[in-house]
N, C-alpha and C positions, 0 to 999 in steps of 0.2 A: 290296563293298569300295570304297572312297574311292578317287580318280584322288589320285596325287600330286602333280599343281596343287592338290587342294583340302587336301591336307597340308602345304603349303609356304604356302597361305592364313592356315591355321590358327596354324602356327609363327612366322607374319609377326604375326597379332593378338596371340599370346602374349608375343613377343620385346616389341612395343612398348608393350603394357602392363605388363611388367615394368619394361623402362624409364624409362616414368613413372614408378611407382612409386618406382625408384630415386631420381630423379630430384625427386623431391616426397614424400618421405617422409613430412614434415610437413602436408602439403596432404594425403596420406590418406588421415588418419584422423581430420583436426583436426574436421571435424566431428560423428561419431560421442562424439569426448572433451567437446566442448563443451555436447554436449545431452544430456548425462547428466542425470536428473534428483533424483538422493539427494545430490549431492557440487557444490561449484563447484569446479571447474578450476582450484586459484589456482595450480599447478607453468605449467600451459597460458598461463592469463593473463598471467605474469610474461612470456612470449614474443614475444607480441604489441606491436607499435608502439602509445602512449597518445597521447594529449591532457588536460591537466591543465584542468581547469576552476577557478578560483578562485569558491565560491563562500559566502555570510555566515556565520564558522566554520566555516570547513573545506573542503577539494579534492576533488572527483573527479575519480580517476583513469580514462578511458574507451580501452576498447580494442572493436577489431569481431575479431571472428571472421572467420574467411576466405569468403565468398561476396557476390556484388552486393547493392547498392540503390538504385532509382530516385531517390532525392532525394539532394540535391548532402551533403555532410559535416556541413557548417556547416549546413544545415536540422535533422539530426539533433542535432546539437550543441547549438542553440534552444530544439529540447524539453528535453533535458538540464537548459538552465538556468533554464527557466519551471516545472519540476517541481521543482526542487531549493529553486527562490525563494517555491513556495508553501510549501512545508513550513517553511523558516524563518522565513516570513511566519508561519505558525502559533506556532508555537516559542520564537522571537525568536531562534534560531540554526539552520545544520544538524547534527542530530543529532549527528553523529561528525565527528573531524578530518580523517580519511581515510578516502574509498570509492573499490573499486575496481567499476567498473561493466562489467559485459561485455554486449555487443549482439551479439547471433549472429542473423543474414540467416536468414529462413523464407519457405516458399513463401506467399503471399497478400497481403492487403491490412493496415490494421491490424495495434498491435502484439496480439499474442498471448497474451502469458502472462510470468509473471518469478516471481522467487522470491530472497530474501534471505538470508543467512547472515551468519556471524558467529567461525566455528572458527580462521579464523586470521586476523581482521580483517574487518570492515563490506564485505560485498558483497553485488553485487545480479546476476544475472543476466536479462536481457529480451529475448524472442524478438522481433524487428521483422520484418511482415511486407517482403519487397523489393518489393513495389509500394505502398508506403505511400505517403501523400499526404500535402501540409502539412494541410492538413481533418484527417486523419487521426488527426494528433499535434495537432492543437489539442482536440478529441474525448480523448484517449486520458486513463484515470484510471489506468489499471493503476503507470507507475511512482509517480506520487504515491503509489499506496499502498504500492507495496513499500521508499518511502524513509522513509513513516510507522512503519513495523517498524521502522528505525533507533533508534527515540527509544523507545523501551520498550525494559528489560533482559529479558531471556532468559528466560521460564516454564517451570515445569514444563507438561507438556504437557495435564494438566486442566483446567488454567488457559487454552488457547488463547484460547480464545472470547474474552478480554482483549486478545490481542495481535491479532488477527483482525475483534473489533469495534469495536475502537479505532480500525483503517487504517480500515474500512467507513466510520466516521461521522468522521474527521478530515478525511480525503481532499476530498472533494467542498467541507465548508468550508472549508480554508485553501484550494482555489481561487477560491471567494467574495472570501473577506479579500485574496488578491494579483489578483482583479477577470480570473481568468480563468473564470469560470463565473457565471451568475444566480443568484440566493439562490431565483425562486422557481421554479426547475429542480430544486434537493436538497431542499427540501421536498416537492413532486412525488413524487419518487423516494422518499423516507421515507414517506409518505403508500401507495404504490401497495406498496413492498417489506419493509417494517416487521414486517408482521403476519407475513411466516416465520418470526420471530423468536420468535412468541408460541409457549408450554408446548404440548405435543399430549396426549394419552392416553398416560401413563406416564414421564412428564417426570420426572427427579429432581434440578431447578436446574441452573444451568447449571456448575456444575462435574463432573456426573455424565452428561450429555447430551450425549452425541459425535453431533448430526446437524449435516447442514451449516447447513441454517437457525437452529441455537439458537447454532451455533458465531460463524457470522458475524453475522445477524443478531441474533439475541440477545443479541449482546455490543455490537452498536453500539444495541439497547435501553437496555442499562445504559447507555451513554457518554449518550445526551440523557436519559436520566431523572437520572445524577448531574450534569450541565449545570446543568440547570434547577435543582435543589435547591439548588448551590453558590449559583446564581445569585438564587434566593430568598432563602436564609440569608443574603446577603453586600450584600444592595441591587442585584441587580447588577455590584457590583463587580467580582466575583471570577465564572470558572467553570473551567470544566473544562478551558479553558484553558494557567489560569494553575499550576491543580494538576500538568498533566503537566511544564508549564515546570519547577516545583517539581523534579521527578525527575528532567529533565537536570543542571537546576543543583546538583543533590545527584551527582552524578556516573555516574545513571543511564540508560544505553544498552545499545543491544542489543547491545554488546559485552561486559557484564557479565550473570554469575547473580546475579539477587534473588529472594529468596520474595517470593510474591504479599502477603503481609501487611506487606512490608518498601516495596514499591510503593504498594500504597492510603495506608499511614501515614507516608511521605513526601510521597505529594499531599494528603494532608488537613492535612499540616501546612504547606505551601503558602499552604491558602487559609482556615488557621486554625479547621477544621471538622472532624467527623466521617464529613461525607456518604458518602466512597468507602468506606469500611470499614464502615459502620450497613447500606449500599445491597447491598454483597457479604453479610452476614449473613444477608442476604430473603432474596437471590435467588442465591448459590453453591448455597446444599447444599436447596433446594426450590424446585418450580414458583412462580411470581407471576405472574400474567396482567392487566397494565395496563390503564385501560380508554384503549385508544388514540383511539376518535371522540371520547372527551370530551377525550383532552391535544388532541389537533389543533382541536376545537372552543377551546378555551382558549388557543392558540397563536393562534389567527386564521388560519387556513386554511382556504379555501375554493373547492373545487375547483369548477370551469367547465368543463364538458366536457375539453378537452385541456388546458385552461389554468388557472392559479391567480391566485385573489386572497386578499389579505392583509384582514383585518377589524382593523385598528388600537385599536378601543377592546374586544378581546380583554380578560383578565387576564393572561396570559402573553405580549401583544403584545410588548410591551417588551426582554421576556427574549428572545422570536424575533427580535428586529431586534439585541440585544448578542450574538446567538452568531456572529451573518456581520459584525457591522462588522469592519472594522479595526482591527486595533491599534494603540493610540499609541504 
C-alpha cells in the first residue's frame, strides 16, 4: 500500500494538470487539431493571429500553429514570399485571390510536408521543421509545389497524375524563371528521376495507373513532353506555359471543378493547338514509353559525372533554354 505522502504527490500532479488544462484549453489540443491529415482546420485557423502578405494577384493570409521556431518570423515570412513570387513568376499572377496558409512547428529540421485544399477556400497547410534554417528554406520546393496545386481546378481523382505532375515539373522551373534555382540543377533532377515515370509491366496509361511514380512522375512526363510539342508547333513562342496561363485566365483554379477535357481544351486553346488533348489520347487510357536518352540527347544534355553540361547546337536546344527563361 502507497504511503499517503505519495497520495498527496499524486493528487498534487493531477490537481495541476488539470489546471492547465483548464487553463489552456486551447493550447491542448491545438495541436493534435492541426495535424490532422484528411481535413484543414479552417474552424482552427480562423483563431489563430495572421499576417497578410500582399502578393502579384492575391493575399496570403498566414497563421502559425502554436509551438516554437528557431528562425526569427520575418525569416519565415521571406520564404513565404520567394515561393509565392516564383509561381507567379510562372503564371503571370498568383493562382487565387485569397490563401489561407497555415504553418504548424514540427519536431526536426527542414520543412516536412504540406498539402492543399480547396473545400472552403484556397489553403495550404506545411509542417515547418522548428530548427529550420535560412539554407533550409532557401533549399525547400515542397511549398512551391503545394501553391502550384492552386492554379489547376479540382480533378477527378484518376486524373491526379495531372495535378501531381504538373506541381513536379512546374515547381523547380518557375524557380529557374524568378532566379531562385540553376536551370542545370532541374534538368539534373529530370534526367536522374524521370524514368519512375516510365509504363512498368501492366501499365494501363496513366489514367488507370495509381502508382506513385506513374502518378507524379508520369504526369510531370506528360507536362515536358506537351512543353516541348507546344513549343515545336508554335516557333517557340508558345508552351506549356502560356497554356496553363490560358486556364487561370479562363477562370480556372483549384477552387473550381473542371472535367479534365474542360482543362486540356482550354489550354490548347490558349496556345492555339491541339497538343494537350492529342498528348492525353496517347497516353490517359494506354502505356507509351518515351525514348527518354534520345529526348535528353536532343535537349542538349550532358551529364558529367555530378555535373551538367548543356550541348547548344542540340535540336531541342532552343526549346531547353525557352522553358527556364523568363518571362517577358
Amino acid at each position: 500500500m502507497k504511503s499517503s505522502a505519495a497520495y498527496r504527490a499524486i493528487a498534487l500532479v493531477i490537481a495541476l494538470s488539470l489546471a492547465f488544462a483548464a487553463a489552456f484549453p486551447y493550447l491542448a489540443g491545438a495541436q493534435s487539431e492541426f495535424m490532422r491529415g484528411d481535413r484543414m482546420p479552417y474552424d482552427a485557423f480562423e483563431k489563430l493571429p495572421k499576417t497578410d502578405l500582399d502578393v502579384p494577384g492575391g493575399v496570403i493570409h498566414v497563421a502559425f500553429a502554436p509551438g516554437e521556431i528557431a528562425l526569427p518570423t520575418e525569416k519565415v515570412l521571406d520564404w513565404v514570399r520567394t515561393s509565392a513570387n516564383a509561381v507567379a513568376t510562372y503564371y503571370g499572377r498568383f493562382p487565387v485571390n485569397d490563401l489561407k496558409l497555415l504553418i504548424v512547428p514540427v519536431n526536426g529540421p527542414r520543412v516536412r510536408g504540406g498539402t492543399t485544399w480547396a473545400y472552403r477556400g484556397a489553403a495550404i497547410r506545411v509542417l515547418l521543421g522548428r530548427d529550420s534554417s535560412e539554407s533550409d528554406l532557401r533549399r525547400d520546393w515542397i511549398l512551391v509545389h503545394e501553391m502550384v496545386h492552386l492554379a489547376l481546378p479540382d480533378l477527378a481523382e484518376r486524373h491526379a497524375w495531372l495535378s501531381e505532375g504538373l506541381a513536379v515539373y512546374v515547381e523547380p522551373v518557375a524557380r529557374v524563371q524568378a532566379g531562385d534555382l540553376q536551370a542545370n540543377e532541374i534538368w539534373q533532377a529530370m534526367m536522374r528521376d524521370m524514368p519512375q515515370g516510365l509504363p512498368q509491366a501492366g501499365d494501363r496509361g496513366l489514367d488507370n495507373t495509381d502508382t506513385w511514380g506513374r502518378k507524379y512522375w508520369g504526369g510531370a512526363m506528360f507536362c515536358l513532353l506537351a512543353d516541348i510539342e507546344i513549343r515545336k508547333a508554335t516557333g517557340s513562342r508558345r508552351g506549356l506555359q502560356d497554356a496553363m496561363r490560358g486556364v487561370i485566365g479562363a477562370g480556372g483554379n483549384h477552387e473550381q471543378d473542371w472535367s479534365l477535357a474542360r482543362v486540356l481544351a482550354t489550354a490548347d486553346k490558349a496556345v492555339g493547338g491541339d497538343v494537350l488533348t492529342r498528348l492525353y489520347n496517347e497516353m490517359g487510357p494506354k502505356p507509351v514509353t518515351p525514348d527518354l536518352a534520345a529526348l535528353w540527347r536532343d535537349l542538349g544534355l550532358r551529364p558529367r559525372g555530378e555535373a551538367m553540361e548543356f550541348d547548344d547546337t542540340a535540336p531541342l536546344a532552343a526549346i531547353r533554354k525557352a522553358i527556364t527563361a523568363r518571362p517577358q
